[in-house]
C-alpha positions in Angstrom: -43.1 95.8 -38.4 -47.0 96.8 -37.7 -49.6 94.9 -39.1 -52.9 96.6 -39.0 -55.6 93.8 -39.1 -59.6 94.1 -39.0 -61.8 93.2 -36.1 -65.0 92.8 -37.0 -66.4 92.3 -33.5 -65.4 95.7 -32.2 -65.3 96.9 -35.7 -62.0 98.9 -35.7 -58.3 98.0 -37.4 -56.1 96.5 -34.3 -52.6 96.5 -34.8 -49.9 94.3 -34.1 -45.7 94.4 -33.8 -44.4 92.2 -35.2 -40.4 92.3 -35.0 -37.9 90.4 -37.4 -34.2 90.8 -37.8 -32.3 91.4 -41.8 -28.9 89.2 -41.2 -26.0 89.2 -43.2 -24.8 86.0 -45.1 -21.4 84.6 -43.2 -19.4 85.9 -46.6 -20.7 89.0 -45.4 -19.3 89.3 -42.1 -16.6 91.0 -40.8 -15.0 88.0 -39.0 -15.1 86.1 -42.3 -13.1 89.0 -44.1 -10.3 88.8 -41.2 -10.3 85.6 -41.8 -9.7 86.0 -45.4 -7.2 88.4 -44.6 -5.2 86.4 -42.9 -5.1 83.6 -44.9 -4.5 85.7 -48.0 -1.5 87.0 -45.8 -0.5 83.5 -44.9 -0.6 82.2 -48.6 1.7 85.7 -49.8 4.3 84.7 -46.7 4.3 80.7 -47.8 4.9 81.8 -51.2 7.3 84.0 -50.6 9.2 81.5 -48.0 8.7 78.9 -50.9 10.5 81.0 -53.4 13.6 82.0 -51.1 13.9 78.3 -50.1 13.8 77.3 -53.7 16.6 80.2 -54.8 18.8 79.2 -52.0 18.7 75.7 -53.3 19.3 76.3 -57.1 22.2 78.6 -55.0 23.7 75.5 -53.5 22.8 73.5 -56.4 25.0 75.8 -58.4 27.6 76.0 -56.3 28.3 72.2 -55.7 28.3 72.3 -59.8 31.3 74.4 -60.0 33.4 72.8 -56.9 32.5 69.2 -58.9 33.5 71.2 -62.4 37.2 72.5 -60.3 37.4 69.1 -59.2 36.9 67.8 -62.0 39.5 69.7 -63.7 41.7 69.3 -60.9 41.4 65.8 -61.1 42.4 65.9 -64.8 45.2 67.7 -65.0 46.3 65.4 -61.8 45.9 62.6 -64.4 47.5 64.4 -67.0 50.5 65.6 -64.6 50.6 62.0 -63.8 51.0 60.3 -67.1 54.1 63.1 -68.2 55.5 62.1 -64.9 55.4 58.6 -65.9 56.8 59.2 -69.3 59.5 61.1 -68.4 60.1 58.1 -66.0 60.1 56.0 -68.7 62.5 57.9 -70.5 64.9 58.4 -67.8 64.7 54.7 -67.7 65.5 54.0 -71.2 68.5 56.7 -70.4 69.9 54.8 -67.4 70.0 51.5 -69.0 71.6 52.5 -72.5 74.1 54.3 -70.4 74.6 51.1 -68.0 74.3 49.1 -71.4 77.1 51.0 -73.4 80.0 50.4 -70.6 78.7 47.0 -69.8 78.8 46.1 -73.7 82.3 47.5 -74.0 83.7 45.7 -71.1 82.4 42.5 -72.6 83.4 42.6 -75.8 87.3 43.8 -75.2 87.3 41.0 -71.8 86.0 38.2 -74.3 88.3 39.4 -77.5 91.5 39.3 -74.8 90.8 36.4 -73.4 90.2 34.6 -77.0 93.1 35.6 -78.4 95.4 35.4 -75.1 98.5 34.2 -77.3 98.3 36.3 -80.1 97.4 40.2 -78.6 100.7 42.3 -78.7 101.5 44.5 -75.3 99.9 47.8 -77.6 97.0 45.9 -77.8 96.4 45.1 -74.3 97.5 48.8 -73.6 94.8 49.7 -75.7 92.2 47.1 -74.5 93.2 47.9 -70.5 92.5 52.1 -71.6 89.1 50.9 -72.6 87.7 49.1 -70.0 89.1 51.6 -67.6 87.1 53.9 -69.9 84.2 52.1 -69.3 84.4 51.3 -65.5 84.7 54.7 -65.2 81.8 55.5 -66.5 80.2 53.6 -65.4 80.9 54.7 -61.4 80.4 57.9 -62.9 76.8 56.9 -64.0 76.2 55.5 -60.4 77.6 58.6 -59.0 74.8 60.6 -60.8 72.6 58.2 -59.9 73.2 58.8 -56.5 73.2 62.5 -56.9 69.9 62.4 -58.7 68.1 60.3 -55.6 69.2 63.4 -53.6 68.2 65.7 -55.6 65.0 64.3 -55.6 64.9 63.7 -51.7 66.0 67.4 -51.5 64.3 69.1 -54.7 61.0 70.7 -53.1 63.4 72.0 -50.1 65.9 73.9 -52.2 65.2 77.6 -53.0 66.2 78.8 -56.4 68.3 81.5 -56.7 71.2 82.9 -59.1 73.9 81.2 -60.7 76.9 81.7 -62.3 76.9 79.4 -65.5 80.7 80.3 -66.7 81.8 79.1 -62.6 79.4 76.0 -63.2 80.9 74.7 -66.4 84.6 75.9 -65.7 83.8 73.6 -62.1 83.1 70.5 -64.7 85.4 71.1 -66.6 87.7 70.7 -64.3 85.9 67.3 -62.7 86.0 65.5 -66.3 89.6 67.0 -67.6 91.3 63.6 -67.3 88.4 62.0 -69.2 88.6 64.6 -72.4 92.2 63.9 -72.5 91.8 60.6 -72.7 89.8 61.1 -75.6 92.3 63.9 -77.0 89.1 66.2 -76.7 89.1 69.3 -75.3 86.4 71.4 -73.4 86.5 75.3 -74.1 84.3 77.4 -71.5 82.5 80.1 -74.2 80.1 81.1 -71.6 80.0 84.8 -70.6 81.9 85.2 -67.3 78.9 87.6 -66.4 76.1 85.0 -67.5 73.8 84.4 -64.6 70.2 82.6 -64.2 67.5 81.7 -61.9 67.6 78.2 -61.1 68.6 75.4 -58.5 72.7 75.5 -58.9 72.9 71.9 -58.1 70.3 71.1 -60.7 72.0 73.0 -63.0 75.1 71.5 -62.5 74.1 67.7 -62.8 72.2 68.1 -65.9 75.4 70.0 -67.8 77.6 67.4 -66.1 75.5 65.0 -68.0 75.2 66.8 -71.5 79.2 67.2 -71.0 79.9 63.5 -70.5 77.5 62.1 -73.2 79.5 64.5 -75.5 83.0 63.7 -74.4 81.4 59.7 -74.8 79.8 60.0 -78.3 83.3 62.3 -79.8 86.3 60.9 -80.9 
């Protein structure tokens, strides 16, 4: 900048340079715009970091929901499994002792009649009274016979592979194991199954619970 100023001594205009500088305000720079780049960049990359951390959570989050919701259903039919497994405990219970009950019972009463009325029972009668308790003796080793067979069968049960089985060759095989004890009874078992009947299933399974529906019915006709 020149400045022209007035000398009135020499009487003439002297001029004089006078230099100056226009900055720019530090918004105005182009450091400060770098650095505002940056941190703009900084802010998009924390965001977008922030985000992805929060998705994978709500991920995770999710997914320990469902494994707590299997387990949880797991756990309840466990329960549920558990409780028909009592029950049908229970029942089998009730089943042993009515059928230990029945002979016991029988042996009792006939024992105590005999030996109350010693004098008086004719031979017949003591026959008779002798074909009963043998009756119920007998079934009652049979009972514990089952019972045995049962325990195995539950040692052996998840070891045993299923496969087919002739139902006419399973009942004509009891049938033959409990002839004596329908004639006793002048009953009379009549194999109606189809020779050619066969089904999936665990034979000896099979076999112990028809050797049980067989023997209640030969107990419970007469």
């Amino acid at each position: 900048l020149y400045i022209r100023q007035y000398n009135a001594v020499e009487g003439k205009y002297i001029e004089k340079a006078v230099p100056f500088r226009i900055n720019l305000y530090w918004y105005e720079t182009w450091w400060c715009w770098a650095l505002g780049m940056l941190l703009l960049m900084g802010l998009i990359i924390f965001i977008t970091l922030h985000f992805s951390f929060l998705k994978n959570v709500l991920r995770v989050s999710r997914k320990k929901d469902e494994v707590l919701s299997e387990t949880l259903t797991l756990m309840e039919e466990g329960n549920a499994m558990l409780d028909a497994s009592n029950l049908y405990k229970a029942k089998v219970m009730h089943v042993l002792m009515h059928d230990i009950t029945v002979p016991v019972a029988s042996i009792e009463k006939v024992s105590g009649m005999i030996s109350r009325n010693l004098d008086k029972v004719s031979p017949d009668t003591i026959k008779t009274v002798m074909k009963e308790i043998n009756d119920a003796t007998r079934n009652l080793l049979i009972l514990s016979d089952q019972l045995i067979q049962w325990s195995n069968i539950q040692d052996t049960d998840n070891s045993t592979s299923v496969e087919p089985a002739d139902v006419h060759a399973v009942v004509e095989e009891i049938r033959e194991e409990l002839g004596d004890r329908f004639q006793w009874r002048n009953n009379e078992l009549i194999n109606r199954v189809p020779e050619d009947m066969q089904m999936q299933t665990k034979v000896h399974l099979l076999h112990h619970l028809l050797f049980n529906l067989v023997l209640n019915a030969n107990k419970n006709m007469k």
